[in-house]
Backbone as CSV, one residue per row, in Angstrom:
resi,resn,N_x,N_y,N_z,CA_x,CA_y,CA_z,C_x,C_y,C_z
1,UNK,0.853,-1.169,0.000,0.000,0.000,0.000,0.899,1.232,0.000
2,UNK,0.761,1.809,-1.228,1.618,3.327,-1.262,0.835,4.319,-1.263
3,UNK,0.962,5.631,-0.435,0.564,6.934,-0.286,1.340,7.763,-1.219
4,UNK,0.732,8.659,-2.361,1.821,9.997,-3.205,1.006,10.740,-2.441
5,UNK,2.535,11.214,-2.155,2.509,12.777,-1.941,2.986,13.452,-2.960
6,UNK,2.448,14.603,-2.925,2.630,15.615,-4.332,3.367,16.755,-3.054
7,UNK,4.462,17.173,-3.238,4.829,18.592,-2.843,5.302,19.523,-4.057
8,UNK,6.048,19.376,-4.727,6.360,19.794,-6.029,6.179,19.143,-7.570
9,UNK,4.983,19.469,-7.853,4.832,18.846,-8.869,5.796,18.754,-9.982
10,UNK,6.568,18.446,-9.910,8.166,18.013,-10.253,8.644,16.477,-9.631
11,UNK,8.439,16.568,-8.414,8.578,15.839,-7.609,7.485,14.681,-6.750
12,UNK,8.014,13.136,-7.456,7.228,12.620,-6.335,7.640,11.755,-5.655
13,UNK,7.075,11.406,-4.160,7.596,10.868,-3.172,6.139,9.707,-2.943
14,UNK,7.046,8.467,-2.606,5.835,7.276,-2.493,6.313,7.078,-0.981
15,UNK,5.092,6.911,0.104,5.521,6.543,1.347,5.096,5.164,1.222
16,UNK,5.626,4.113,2.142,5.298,3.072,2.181,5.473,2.726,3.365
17,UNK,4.265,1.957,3.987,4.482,1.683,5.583,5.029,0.548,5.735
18,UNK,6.383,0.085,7.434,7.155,-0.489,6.868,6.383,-1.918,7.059
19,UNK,5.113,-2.380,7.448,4.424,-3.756,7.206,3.972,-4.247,5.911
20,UNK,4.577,-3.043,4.533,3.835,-3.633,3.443,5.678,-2.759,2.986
21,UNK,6.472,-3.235,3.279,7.694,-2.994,2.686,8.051,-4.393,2.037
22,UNK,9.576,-4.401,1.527,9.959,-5.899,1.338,11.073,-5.333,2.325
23,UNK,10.931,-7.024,2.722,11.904,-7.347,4.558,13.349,-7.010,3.512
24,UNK,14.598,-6.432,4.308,15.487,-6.379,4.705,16.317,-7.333,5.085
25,UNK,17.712,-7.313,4.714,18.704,-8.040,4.714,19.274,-8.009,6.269
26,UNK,19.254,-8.893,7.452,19.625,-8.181,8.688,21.210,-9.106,8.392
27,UNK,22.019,-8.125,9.575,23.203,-8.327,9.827,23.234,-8.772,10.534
28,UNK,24.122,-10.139,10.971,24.382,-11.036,11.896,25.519,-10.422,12.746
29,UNK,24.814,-10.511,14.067,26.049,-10.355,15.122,27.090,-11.091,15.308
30,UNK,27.516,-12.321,14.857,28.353,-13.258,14.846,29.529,-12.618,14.019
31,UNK,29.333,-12.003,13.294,30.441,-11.706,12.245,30.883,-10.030,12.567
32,UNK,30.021,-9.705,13.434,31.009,-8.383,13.724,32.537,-8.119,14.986
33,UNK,32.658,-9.359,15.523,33.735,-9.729,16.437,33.241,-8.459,17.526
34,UNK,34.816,-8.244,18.261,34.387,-7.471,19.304,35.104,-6.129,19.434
35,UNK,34.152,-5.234,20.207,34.396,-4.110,19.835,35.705,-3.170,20.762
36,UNK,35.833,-2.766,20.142,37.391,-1.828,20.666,37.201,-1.216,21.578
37,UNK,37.636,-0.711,22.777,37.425,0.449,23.904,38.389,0.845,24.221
38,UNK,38.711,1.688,24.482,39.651,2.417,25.447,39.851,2.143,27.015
39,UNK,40.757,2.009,27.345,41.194,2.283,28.968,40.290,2.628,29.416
40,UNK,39.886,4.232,29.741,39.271,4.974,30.567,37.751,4.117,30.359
41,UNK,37.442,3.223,29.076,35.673,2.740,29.235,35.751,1.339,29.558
42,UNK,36.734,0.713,29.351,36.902,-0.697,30.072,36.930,-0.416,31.950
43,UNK,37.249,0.711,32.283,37.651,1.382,33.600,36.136,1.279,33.959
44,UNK,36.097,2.706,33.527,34.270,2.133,33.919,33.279,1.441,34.082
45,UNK,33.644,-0.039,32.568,32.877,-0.364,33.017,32.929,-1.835,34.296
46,UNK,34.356,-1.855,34.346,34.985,-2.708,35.705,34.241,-1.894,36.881
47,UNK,34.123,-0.463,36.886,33.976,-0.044,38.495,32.149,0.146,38.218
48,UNK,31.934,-0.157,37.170,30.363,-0.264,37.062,30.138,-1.918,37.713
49,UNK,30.827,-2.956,37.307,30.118,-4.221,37.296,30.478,-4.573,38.844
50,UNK,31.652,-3.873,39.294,31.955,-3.566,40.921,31.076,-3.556,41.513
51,UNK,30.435,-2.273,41.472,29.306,-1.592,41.847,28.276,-2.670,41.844
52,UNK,27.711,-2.734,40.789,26.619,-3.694,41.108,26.606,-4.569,41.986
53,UNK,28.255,-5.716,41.735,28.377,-6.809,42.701,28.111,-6.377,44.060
54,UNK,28.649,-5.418,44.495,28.651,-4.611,46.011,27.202,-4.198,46.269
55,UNK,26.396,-3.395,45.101,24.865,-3.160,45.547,24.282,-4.570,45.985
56,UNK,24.134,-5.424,44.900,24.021,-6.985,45.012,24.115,-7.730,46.597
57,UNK,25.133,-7.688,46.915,25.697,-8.222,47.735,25.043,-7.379,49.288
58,UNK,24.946,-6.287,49.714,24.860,-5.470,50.503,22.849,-5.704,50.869
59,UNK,22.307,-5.671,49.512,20.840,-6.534,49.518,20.649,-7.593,50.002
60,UNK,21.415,-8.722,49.249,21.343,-9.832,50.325,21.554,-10.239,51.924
61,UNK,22.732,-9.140,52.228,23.070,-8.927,53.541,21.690,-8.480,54.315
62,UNK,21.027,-7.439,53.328,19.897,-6.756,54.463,18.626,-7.679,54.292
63,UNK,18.413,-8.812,53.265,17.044,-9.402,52.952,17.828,-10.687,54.006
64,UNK,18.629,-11.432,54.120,19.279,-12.483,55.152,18.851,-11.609,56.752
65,UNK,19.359,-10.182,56.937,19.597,-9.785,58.267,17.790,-9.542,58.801
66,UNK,16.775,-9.232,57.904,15.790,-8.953,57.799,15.058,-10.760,58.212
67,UNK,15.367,-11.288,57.864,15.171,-12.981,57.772,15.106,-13.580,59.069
68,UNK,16.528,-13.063,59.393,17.074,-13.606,60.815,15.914,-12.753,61.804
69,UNK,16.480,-11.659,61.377,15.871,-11.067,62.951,14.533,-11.094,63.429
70,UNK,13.592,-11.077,62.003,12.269,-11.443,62.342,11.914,-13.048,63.097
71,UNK,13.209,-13.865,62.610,12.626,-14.952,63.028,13.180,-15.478,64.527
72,UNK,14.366,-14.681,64.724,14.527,-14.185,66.176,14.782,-12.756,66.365
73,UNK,13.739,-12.987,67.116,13.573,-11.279,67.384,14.239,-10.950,68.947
């Protein structure tokens, strides 16, 4: 299903919505290997996955301490 638009009658433009397009060639992630970073973003993201482990970890401490104490109070 195509829509013309007329803006310059010179010019025409067919829209096509993309459920009545023809599908696309996708690119496989397998073949793009891995991607390059720098120091300073490998840095980050070590003191990012840190972080989490430590948020992580600090939860369990309080859902265990929460556990205990209710069940001796």
């Amino acid at each position: 299903m195509a829509v013309l638009l007329k803006t310059n009658p010179d010019e025409l433009y067919y829209v096509v919505h993309p459920l009545f397009d023809e599908p696309e060639e996708k690119i496989s992630a397998d073949d793009l290997g891995t991607m390059k970073m720098s120091k300073s973003v490998k840095l980050a993201l070590y003191a990012l996955r840190g972080y989490l482990i430590i948020m992580g970890l600090l939860v369990s401490y309080h859902v265990v301490s929460l556990a205990i104490h209710h069940v001796m109070p």
